[in-house]
C-alpha positions in Angstrom: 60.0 204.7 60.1 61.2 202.0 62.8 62.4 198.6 61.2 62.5 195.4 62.5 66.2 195.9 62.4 65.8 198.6 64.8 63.3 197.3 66.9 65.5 194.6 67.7 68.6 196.6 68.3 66.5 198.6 70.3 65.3 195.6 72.4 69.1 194.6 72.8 70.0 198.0 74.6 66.9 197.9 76.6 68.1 194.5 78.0 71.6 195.2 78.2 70.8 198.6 80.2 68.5 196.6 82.4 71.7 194.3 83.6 73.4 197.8 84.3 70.3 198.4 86.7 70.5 195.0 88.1 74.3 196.0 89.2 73.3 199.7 90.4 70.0 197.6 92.4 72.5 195.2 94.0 75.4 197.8 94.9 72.6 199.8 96.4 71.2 196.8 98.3 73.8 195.5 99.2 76.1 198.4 100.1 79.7 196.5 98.4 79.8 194.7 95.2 82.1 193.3 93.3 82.1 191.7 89.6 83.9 189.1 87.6 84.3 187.1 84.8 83.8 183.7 84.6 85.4 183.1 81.0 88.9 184.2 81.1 91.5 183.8 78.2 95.2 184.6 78.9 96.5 186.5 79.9 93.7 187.4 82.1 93.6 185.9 85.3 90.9 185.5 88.1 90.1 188.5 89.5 87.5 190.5 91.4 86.8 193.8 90.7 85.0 196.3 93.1 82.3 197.7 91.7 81.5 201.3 92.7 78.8 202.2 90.2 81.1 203.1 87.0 80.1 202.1 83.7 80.2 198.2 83.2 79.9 197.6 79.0 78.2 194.9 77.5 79.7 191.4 78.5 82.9 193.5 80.8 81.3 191.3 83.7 79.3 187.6 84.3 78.3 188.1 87.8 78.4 190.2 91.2 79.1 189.3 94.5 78.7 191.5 97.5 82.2 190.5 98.9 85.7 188.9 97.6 85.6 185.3 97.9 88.5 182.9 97.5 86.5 179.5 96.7 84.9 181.8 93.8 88.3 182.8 92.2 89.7 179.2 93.1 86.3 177.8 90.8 87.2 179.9 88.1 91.0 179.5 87.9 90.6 175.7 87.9 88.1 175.7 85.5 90.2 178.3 83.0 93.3 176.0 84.2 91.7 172.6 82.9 92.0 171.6 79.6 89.0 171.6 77.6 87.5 168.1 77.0 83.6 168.8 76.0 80.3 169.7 77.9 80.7 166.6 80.3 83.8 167.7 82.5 83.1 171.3 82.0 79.6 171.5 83.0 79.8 170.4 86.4 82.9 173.4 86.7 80.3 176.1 85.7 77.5 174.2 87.7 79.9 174.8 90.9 80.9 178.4 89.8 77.1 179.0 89.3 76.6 177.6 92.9 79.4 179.5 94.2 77.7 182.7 93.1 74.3 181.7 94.4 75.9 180.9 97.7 77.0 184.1 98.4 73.9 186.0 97.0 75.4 187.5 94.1 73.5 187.4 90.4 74.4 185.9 86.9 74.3 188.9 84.6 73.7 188.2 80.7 74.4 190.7 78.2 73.1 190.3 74.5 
């Protein structure tokens, strides 16, 4: 007997596995990807990692880009580098990160 329990879980991995297609989709369109995070806590740092079609788990990456892009790590670091005052400085640093991505034709993955 299915519960709703285990419909939901079930709905979660059917979501989370269709981010893992998205990546494979964009690699394979794209021919080079590579996949970040845009929330970083020490003592992370902004990085880029290639992306070559290995496993990527549930929240291991916000976005893909097909190429390494300086302005995009430069975003990130300032944002992780500023000190959090509320919504109203740090939305406009995720709009531009957002931008950033959009820009260079990479996606915004969510994971649940």
């Amino acid at each position: 007997m299915t519960t709703p329990l285990d419909e939901y879980e079930s709905a979660i991995d059917r979501h989370n596995d269709a981010q893992r297609s998205r990546l494979a989709g964009y690699l394979a369109e794209q021919g080079r990807a590579w996949i970040g995070r845009i929330n970083i806590y020490p003592p992370a740092i902004a990085e880029l990692v290639p992306y070559t079609g290995q496993l990527v788990r549930n929240f291991e990456a916000d976005f893909v880009v097909p190429c390494p892009d300086p302005t995009l790590l430069r975003l990130i670091s300032e944002r992780h580098e500023a000190p959090y005052t509320g919504t109203a400085a740090d939305g406009p640093r995720i709009d531009a990160i957002f931008e950033r991505i959009a820009t260079l034709g990479g996606l915004i993955l969510t994971w649940r």
